[in-house]
The first five atom37 places (N, CA, C, CB, O) and aatype in JSON, in Angstrom:
{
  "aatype": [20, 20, 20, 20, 20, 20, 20, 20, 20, 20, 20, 20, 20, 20, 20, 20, 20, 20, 20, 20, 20, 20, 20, 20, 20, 20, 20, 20, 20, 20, 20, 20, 20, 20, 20, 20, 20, 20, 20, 20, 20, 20, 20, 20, 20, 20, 20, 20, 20, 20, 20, 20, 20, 20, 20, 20, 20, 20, 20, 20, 20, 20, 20, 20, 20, 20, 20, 20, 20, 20, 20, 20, 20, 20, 20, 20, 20, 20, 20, 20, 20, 20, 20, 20, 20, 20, 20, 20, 20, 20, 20, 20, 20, 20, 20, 20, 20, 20, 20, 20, 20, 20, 20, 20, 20, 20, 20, 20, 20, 20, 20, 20, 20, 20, 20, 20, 20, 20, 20, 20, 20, 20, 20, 20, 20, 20, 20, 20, 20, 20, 20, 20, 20, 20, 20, 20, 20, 20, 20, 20, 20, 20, 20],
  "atom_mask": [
    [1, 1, 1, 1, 1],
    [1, 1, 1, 1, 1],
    [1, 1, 1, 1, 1],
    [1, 1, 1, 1, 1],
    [1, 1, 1, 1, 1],
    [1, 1, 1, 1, 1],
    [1, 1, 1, 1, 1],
    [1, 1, 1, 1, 1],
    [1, 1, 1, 1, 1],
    [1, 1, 1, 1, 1],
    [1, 1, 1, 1, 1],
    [1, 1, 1, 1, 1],
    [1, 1, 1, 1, 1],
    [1, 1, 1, 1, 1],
    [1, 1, 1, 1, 1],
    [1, 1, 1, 1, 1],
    [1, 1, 1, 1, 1],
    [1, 1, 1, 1, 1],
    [1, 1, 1, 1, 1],
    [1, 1, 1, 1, 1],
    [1, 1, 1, 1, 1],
    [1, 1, 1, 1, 1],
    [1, 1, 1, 1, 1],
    [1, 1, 1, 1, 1],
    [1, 1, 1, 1, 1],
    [1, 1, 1, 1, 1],
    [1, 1, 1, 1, 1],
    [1, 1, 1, 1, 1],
    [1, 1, 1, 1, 1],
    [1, 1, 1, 1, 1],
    [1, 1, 1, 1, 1],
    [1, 1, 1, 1, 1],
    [1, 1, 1, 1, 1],
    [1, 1, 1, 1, 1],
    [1, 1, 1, 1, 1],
    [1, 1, 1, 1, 1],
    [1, 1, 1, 1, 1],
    [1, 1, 1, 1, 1],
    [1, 1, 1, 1, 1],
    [1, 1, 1, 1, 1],
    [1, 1, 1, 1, 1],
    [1, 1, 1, 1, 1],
    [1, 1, 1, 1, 1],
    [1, 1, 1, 1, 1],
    [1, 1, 1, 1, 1],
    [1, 1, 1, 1, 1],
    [1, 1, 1, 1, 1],
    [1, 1, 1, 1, 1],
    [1, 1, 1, 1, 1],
    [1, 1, 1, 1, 1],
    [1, 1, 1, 1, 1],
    [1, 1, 1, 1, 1],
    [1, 1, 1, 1, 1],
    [1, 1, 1, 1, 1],
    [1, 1, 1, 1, 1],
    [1, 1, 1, 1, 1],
    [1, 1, 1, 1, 1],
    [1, 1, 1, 1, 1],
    [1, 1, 1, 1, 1],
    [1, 1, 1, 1, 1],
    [1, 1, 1, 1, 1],
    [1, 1, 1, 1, 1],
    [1, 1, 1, 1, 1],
    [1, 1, 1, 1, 1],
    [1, 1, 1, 1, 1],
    [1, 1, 1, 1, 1],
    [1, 1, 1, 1, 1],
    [1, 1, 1, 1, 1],
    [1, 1, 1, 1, 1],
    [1, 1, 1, 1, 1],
    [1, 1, 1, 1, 1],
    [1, 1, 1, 1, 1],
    [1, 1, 1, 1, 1],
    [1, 1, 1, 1, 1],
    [1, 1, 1, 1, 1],
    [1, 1, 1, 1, 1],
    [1, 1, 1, 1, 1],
    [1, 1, 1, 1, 1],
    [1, 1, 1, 1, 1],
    [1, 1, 1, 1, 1],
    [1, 1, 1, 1, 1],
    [1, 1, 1, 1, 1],
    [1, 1, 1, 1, 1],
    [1, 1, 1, 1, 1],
    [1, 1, 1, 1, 1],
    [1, 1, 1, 1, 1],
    [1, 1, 1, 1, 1],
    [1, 1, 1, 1, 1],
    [1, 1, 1, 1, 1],
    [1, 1, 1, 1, 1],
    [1, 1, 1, 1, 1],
    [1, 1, 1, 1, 1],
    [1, 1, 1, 1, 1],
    [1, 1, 1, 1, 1],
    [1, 1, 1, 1, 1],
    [1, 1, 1, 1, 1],
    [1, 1, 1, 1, 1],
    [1, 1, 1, 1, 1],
    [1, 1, 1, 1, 1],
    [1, 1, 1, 1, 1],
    [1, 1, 1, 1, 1],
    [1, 1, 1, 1, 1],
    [1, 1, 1, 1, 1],
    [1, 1, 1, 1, 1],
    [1, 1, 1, 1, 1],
    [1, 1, 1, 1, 1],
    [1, 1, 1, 1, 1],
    [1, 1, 1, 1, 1],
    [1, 1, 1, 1, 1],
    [1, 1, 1, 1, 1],
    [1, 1, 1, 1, 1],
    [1, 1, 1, 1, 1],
    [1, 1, 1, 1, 1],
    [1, 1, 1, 1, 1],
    [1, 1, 1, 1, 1],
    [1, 1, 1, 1, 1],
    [1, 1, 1, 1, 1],
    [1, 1, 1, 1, 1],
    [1, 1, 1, 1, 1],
    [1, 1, 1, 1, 1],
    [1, 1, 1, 1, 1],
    [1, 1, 1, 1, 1],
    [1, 1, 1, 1, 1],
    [1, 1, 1, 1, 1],
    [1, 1, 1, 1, 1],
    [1, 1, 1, 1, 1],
    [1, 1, 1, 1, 1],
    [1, 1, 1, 1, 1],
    [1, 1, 1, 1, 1],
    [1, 1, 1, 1, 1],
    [1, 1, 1, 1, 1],
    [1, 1, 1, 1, 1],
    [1, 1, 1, 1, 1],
    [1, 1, 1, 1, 1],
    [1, 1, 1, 1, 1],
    [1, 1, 1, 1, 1],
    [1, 1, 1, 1, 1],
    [1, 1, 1, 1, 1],
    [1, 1, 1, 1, 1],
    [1, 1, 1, 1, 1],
    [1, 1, 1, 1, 1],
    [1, 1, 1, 1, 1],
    [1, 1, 1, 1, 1]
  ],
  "atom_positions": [
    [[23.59, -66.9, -31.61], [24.94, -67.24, -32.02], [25.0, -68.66, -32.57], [25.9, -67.07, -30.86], [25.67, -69.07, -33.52]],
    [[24.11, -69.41, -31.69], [24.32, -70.94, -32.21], [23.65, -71.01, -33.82], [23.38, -72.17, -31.02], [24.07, -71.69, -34.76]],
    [[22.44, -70.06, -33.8], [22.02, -70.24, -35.73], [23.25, -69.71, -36.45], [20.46, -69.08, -36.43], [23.58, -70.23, -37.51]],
    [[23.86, -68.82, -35.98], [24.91, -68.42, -37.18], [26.23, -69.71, -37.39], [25.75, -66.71, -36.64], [26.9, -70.1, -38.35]],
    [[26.14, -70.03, -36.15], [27.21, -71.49, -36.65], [26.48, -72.79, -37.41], [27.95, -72.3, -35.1], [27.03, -73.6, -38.15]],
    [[24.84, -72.73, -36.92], [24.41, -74.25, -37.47], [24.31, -73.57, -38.94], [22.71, -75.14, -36.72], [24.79, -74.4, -39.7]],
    [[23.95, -72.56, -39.59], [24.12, -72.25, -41.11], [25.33, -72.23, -41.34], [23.58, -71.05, -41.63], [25.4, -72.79, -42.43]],
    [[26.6, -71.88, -40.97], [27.24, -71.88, -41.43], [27.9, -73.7, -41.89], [27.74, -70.89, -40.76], [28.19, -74.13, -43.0]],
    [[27.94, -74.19, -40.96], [28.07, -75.64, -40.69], [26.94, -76.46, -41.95], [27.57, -75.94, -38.85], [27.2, -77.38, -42.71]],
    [[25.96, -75.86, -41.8], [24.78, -76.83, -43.15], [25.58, -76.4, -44.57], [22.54, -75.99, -43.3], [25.59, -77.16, -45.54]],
    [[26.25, -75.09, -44.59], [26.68, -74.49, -45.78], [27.78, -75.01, -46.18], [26.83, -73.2, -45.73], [28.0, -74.99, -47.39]],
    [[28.8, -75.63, -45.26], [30.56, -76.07, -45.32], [30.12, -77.83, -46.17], [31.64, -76.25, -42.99], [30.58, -78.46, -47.12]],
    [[28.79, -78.1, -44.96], [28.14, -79.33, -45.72], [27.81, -80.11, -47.25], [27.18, -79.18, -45.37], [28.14, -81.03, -48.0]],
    [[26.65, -78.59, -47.02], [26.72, -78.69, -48.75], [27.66, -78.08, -49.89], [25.57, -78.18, -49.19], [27.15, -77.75, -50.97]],
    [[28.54, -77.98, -49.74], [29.91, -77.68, -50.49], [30.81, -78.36, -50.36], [30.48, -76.66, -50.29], [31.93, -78.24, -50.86]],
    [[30.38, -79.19, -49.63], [31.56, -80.94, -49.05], [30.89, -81.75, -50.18], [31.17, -82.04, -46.89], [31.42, -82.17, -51.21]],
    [[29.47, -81.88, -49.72], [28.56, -82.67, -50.96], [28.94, -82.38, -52.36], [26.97, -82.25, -50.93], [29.61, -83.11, -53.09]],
    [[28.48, -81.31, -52.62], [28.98, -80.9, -54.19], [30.52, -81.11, -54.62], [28.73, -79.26, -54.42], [30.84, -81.61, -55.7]],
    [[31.43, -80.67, -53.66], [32.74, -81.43, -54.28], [33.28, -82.95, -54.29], [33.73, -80.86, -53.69], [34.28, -83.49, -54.79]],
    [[32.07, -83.46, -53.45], [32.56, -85.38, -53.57], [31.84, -85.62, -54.9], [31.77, -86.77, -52.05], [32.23, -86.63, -55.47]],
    [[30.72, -84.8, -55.62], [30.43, -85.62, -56.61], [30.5, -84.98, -57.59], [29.38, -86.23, -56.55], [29.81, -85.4, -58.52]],
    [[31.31, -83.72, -57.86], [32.14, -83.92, -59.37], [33.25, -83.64, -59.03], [31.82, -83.04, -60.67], [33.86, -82.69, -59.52]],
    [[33.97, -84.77, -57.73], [35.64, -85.75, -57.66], [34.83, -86.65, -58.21], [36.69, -86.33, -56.0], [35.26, -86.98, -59.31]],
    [[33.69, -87.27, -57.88], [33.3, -88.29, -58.63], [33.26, -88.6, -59.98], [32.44, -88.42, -58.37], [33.39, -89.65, -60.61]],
    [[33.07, -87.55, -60.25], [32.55, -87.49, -61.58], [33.73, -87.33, -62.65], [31.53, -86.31, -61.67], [33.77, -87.59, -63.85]],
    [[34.54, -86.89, -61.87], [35.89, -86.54, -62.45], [36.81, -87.53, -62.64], [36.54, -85.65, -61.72], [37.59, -87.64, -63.59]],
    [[36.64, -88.41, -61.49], [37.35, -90.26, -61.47], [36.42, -90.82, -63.01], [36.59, -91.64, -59.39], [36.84, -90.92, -64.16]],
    [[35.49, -91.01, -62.62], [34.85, -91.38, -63.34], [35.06, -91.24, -65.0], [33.95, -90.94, -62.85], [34.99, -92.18, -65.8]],
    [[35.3, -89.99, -65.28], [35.6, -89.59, -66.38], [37.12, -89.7, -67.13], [35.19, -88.45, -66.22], [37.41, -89.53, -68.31]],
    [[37.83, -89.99, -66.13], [39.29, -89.84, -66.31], [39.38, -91.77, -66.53], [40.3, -88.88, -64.65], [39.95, -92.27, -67.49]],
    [[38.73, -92.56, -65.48], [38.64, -93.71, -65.88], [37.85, -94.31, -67.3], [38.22, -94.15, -64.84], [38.2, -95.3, -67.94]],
    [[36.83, -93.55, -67.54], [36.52, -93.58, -68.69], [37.24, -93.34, -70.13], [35.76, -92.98, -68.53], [36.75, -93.74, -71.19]],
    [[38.67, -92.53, -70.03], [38.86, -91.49, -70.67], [40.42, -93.23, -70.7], [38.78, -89.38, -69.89], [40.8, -93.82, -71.71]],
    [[40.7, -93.39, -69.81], [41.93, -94.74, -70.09], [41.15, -95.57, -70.72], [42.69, -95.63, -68.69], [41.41, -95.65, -71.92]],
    [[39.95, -96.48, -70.23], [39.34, -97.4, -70.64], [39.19, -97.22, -72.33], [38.13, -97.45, -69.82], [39.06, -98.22, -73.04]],
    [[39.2, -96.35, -72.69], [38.94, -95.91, -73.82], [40.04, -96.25, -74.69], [38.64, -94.62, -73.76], [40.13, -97.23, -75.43]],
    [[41.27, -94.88, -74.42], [42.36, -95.05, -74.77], [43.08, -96.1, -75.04], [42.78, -94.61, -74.23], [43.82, -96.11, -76.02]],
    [[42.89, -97.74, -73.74], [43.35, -98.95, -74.12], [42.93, -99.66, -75.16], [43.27, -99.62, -73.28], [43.65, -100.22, -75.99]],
    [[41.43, -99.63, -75.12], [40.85, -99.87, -76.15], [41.3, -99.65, -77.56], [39.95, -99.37, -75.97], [41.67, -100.48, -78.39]],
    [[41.2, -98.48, -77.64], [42.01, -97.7, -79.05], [43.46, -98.57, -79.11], [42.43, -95.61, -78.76], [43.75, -99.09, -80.19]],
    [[44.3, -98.71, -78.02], [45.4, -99.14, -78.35], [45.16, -100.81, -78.86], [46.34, -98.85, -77.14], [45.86, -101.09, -79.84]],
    [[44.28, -101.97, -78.34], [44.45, -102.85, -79.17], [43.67, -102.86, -79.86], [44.62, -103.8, -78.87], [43.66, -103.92, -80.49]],
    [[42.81, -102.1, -80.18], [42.48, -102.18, -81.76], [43.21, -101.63, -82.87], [41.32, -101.64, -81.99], [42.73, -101.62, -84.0]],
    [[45.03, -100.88, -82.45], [45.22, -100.44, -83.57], [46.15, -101.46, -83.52], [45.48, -99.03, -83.87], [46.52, -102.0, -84.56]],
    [[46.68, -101.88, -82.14], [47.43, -103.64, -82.02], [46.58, -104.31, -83.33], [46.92, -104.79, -80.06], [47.27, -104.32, -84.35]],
    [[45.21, -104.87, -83.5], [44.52, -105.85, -84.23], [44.67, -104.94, -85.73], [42.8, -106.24, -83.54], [44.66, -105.79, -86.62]],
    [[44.75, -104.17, -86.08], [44.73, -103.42, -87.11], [46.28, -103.57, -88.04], [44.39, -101.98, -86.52], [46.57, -103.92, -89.18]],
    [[46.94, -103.12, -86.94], [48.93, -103.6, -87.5], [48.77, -104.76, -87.48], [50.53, -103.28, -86.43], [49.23, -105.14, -88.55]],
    [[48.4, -105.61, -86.93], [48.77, -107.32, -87.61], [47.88, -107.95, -88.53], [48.78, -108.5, -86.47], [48.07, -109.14, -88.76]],
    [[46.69, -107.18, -89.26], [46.01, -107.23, -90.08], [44.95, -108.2, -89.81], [46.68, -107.36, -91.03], [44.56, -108.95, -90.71]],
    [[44.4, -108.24, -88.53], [43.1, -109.39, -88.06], [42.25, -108.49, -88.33], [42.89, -110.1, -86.4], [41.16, -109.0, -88.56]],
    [[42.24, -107.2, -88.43], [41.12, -105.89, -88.68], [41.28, -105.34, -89.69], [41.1, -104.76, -87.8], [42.45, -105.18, -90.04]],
    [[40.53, -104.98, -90.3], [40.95, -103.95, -91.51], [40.57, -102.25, -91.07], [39.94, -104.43, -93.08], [39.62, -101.88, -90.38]],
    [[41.49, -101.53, -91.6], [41.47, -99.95, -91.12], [39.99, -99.47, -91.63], [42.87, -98.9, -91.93], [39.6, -98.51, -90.96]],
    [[39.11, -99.85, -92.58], [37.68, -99.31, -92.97], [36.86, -99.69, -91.75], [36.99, -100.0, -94.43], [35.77, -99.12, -91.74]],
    [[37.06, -100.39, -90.83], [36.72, -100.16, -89.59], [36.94, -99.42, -88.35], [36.76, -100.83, -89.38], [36.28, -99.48, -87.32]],
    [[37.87, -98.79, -88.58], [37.68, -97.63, -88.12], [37.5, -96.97, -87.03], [37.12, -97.4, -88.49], [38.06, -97.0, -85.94]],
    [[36.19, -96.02, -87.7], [34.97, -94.83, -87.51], [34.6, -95.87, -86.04], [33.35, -94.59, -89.19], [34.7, -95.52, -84.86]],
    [[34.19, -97.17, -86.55], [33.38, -98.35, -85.68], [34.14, -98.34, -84.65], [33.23, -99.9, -86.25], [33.82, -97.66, -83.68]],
    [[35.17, -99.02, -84.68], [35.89, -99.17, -83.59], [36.19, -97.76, -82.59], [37.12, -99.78, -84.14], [36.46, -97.81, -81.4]],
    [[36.11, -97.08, -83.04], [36.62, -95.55, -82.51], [35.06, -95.41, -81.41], [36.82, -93.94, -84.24], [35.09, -95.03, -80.24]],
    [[34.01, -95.74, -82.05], [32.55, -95.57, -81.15], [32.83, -96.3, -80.69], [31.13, -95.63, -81.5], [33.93, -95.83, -80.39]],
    [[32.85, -97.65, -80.07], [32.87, -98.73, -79.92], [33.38, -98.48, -78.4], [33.58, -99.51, -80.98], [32.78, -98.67, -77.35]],
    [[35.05, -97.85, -78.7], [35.78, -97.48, -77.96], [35.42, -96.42, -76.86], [36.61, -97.21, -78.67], [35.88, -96.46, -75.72]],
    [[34.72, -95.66, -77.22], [34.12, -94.62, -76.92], [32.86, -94.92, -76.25], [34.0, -93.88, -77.97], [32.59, -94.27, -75.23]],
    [[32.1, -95.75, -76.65], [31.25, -96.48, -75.64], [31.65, -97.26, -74.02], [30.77, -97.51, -76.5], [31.51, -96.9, -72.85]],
    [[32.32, -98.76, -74.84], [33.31, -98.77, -73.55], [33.8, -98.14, -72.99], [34.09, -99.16, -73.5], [34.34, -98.81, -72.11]],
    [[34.1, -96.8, -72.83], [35.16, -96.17, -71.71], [33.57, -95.32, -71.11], [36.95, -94.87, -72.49], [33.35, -95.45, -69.91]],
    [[32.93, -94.81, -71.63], [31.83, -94.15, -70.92], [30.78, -95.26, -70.43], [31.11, -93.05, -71.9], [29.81, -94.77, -69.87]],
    [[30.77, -96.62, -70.51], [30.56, -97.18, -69.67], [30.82, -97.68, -68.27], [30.51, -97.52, -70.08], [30.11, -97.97, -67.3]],
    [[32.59, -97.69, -68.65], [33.29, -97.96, -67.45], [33.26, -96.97, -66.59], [34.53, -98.29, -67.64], [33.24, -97.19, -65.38]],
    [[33.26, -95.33, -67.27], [33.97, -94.4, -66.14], [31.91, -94.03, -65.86], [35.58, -92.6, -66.92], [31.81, -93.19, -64.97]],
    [[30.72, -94.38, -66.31], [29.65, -94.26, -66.06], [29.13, -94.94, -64.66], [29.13, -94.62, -67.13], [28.53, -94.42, -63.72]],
    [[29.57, -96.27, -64.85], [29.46, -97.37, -63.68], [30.35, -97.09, -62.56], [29.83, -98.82, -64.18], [29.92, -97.28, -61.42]],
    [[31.67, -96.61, -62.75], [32.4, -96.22, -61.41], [31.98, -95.19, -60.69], [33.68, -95.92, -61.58], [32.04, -95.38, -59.47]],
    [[31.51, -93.99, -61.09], [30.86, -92.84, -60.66], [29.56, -93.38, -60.0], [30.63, -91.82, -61.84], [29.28, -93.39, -58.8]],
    [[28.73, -93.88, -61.19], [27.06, -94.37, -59.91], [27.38, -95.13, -59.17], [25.58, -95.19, -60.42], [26.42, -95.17, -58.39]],
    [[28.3, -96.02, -58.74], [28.56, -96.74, -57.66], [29.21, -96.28, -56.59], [29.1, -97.65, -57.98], [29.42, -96.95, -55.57]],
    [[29.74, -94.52, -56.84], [30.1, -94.3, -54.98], [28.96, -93.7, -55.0], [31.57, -93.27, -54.19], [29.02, -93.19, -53.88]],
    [[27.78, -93.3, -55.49], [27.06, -92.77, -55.2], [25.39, -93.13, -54.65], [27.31, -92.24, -56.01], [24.68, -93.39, -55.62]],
    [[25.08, -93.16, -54.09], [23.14, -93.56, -53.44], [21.94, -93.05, -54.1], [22.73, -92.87, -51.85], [20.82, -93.57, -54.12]],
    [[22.34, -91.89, -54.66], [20.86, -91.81, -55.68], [21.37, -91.29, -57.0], [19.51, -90.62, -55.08], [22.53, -91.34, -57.4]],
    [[20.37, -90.81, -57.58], [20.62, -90.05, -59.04], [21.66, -90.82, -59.82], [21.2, -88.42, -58.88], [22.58, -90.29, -60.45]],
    [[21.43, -92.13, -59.71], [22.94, -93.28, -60.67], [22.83, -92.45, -62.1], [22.44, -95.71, -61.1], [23.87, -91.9, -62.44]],
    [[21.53, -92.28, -63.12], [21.34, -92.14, -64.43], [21.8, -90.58, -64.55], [19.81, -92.55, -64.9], [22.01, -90.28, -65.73]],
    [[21.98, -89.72, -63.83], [22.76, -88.53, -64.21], [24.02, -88.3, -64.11], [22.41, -87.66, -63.71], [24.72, -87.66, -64.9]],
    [[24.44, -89.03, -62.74], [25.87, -89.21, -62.62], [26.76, -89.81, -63.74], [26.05, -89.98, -61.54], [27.85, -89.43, -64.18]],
    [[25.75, -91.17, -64.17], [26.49, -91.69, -65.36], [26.82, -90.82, -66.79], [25.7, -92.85, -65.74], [27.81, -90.87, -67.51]],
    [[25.49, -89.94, -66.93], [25.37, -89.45, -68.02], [26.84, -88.16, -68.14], [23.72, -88.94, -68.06], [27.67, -87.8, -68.97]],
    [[26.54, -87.94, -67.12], [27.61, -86.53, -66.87], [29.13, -87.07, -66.92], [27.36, -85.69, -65.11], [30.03, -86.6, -67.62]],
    [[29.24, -88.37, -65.85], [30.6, -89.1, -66.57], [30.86, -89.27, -67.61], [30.86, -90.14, -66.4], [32.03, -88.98, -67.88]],
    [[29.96, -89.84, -68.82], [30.7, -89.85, -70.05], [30.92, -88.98, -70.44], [30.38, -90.34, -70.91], [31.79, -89.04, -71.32]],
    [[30.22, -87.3, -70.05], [29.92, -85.75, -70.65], [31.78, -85.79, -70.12], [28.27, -84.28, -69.61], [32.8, -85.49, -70.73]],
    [[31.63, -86.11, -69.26], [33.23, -85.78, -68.38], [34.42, -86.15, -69.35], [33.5, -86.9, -66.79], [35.41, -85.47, -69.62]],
    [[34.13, -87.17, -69.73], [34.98, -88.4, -70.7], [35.5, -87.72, -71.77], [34.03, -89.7, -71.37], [36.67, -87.5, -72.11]],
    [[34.01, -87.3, -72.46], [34.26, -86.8, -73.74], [34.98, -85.19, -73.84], [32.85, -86.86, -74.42], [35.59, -84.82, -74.84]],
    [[34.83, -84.54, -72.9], [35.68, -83.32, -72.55], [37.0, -83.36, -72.28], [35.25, -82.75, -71.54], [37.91, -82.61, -72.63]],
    [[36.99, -84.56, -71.44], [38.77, -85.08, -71.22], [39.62, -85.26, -72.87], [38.81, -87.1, -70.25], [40.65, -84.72, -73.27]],
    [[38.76, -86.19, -73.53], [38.85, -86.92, -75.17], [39.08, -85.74, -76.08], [37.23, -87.8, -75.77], [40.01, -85.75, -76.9]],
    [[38.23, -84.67, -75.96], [38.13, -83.45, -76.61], [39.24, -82.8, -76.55], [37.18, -82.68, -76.19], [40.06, -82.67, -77.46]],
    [[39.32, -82.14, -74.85], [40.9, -81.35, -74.72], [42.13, -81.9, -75.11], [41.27, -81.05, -73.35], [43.02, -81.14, -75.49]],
    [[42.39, -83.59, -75.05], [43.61, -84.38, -75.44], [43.65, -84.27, -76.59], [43.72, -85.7, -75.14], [44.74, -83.87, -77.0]],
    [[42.7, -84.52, -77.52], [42.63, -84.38, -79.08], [43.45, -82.67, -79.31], [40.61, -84.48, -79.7], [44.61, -82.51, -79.7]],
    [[42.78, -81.91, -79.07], [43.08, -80.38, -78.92], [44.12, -80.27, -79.08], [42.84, -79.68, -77.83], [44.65, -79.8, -80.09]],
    [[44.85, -80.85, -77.77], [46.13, -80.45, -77.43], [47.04, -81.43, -78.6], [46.44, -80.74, -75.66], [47.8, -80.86, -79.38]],
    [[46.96, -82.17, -78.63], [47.93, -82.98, -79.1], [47.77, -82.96, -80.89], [47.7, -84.5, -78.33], [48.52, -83.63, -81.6]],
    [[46.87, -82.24, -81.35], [46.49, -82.42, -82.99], [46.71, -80.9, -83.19], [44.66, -83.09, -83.5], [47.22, -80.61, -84.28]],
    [[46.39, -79.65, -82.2], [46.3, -78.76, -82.49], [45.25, -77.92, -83.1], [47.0, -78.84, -82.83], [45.25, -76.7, -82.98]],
    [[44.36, -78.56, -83.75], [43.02, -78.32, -84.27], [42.1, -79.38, -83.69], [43.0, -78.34, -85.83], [42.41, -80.54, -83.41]],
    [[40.84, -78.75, -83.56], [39.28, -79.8, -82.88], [39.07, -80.26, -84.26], [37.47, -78.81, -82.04], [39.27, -79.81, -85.39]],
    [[38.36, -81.86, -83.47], [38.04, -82.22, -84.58], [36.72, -81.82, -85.03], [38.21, -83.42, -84.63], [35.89, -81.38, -84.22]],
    [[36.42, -81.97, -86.6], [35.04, -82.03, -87.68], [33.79, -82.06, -86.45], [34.99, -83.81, -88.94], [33.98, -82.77, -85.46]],
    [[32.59, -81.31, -86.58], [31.34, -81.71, -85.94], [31.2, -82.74, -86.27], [30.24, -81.1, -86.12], [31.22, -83.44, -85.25]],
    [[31.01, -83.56, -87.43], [30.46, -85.04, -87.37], [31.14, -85.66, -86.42], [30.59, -85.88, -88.62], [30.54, -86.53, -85.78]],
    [[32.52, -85.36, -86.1], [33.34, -86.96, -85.24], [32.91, -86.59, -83.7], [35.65, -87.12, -85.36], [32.61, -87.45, -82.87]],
    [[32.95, -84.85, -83.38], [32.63, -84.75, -82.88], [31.16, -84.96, -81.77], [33.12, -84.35, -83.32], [31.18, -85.1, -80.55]],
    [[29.98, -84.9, -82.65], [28.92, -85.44, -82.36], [28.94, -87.21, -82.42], [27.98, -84.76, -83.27], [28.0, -87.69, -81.79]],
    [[29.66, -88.0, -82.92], [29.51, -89.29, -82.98], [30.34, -90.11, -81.72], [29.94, -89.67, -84.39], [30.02, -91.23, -81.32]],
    [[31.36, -89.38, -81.25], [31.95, -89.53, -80.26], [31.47, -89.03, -78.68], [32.98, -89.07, -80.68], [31.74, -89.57, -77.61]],
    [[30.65, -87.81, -78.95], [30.17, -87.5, -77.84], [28.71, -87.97, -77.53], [30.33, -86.21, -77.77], [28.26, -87.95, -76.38]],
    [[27.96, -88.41, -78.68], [27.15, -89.47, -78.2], [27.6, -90.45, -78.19], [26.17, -89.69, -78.68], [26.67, -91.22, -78.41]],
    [[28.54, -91.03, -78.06], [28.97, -92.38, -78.06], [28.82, -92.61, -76.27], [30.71, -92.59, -78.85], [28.02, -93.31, -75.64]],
    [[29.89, -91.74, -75.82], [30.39, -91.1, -74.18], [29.35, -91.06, -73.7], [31.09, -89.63, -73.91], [29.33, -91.62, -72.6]],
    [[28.13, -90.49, -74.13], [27.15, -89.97, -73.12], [25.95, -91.54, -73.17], [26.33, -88.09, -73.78], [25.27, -91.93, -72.22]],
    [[26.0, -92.1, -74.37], [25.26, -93.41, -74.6], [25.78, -94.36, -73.48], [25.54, -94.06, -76.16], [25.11, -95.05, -72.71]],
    [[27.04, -94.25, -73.56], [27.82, -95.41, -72.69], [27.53, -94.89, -71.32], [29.59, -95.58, -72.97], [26.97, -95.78, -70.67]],
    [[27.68, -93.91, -70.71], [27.07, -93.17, -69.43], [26.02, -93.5, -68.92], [26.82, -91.97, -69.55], [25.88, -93.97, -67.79]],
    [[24.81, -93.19, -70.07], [23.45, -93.08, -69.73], [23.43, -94.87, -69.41], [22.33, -92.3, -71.13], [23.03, -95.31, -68.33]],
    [[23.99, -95.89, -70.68], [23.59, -97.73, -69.78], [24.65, -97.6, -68.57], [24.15, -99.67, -71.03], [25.11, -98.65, -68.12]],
    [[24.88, -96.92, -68.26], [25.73, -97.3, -66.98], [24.81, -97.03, -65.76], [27.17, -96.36, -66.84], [24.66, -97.67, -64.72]],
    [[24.24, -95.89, -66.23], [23.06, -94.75, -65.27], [22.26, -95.58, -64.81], [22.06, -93.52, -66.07], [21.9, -95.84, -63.66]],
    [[21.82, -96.24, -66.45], [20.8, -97.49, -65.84], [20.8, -98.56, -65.55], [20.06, -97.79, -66.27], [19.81, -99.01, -64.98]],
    [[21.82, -99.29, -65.81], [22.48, -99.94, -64.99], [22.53, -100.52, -63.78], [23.01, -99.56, -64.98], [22.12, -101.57, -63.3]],
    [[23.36, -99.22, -63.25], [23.23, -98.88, -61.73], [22.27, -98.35, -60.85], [23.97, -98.18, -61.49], [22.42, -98.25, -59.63]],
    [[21.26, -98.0, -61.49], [20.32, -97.49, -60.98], [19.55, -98.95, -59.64], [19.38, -96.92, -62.45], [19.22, -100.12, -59.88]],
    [[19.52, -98.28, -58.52], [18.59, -98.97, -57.47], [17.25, -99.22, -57.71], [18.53, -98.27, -56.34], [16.64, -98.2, -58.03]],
    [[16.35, -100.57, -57.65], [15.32, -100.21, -57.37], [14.77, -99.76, -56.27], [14.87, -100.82, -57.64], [15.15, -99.99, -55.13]],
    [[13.32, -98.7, -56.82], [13.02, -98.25, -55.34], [12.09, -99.0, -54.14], [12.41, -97.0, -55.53], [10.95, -99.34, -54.47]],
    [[12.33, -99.13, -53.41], [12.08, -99.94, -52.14], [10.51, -99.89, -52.15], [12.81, -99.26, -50.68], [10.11, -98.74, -51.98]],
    [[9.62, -100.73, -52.29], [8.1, -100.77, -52.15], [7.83, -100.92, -50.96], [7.4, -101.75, -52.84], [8.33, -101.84, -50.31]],
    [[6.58, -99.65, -50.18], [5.99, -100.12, -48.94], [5.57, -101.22, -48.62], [5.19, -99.61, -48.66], [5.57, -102.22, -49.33]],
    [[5.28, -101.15, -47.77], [4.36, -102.61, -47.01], [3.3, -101.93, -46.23], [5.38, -103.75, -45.73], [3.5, -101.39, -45.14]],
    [[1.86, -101.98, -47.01], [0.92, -101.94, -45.85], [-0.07, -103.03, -45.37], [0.19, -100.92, -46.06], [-0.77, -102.83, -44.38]]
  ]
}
């Protein structure tokens, strides 16, 4: 009787595990997904008062898109103890899905594969230096 409770108990475990780290991943991505958005907002601030010119753009839009999958990359590997460089990577994956569905919703049509691919490597670039980043070194024996 006691094995059928200690499996059941290892099983409630690992399904506790798996949902703290894509909540993680999900903070992560949603913080990524503002960081971004602010971004966008003063650069179109610098754009209306003419310190920028609009042929910049495309740039600024990656740019933007980097920064926020950095930020929401680094918040995710930091509640976490190992695997920083996937967590990050998957946060910006998170980011850019958040970025994707808002676009969706609010334009009504997805955007072009090119913006699409330039934006979602942007997210996952900014992820992955976060990954590494955060990444621990690993502890060297002593003999």
């Amino acid at each position: 009787m006691s094995g059928v409770r200690e499996k059941k108990r290892q099983e409630e475990q690992g399904t506790a595990a798996w949902m703290s780290v894509m909540l993680d991943l999900l903070r992560g991505g949603a913080l990524g997904t503002a960081v971004s958005v602010l971004a966008l907002a003063v650069l179109a601030l610098l754009v209306s008062g003419g310190m920028m010119s609009i042929a910049m753009g495309e740039h600024a839009v990656v740019g933007a898109c980097l920064l926020g999958g950095l930020a929401g990359g680094i918040f995710a590997a930091a509640r976490r103890k190992s695997g920083a460089l996937p967590i990050g990577v998957c946060a910006g994956a998170v980011m850019f899905l958040l970025l994707l569905t808002a676009g969706t919703i609010m334009y009504g049509t997805a955007p072009g594969v090119g913006e699409m691919g330039t934006v979602g490597g942007a997210c996952l670039c900014g992820g992955g230096v976060a990954g590494t980043l955060m990444s621990r070194p690993k502890k060297r024996k002593r003999r």
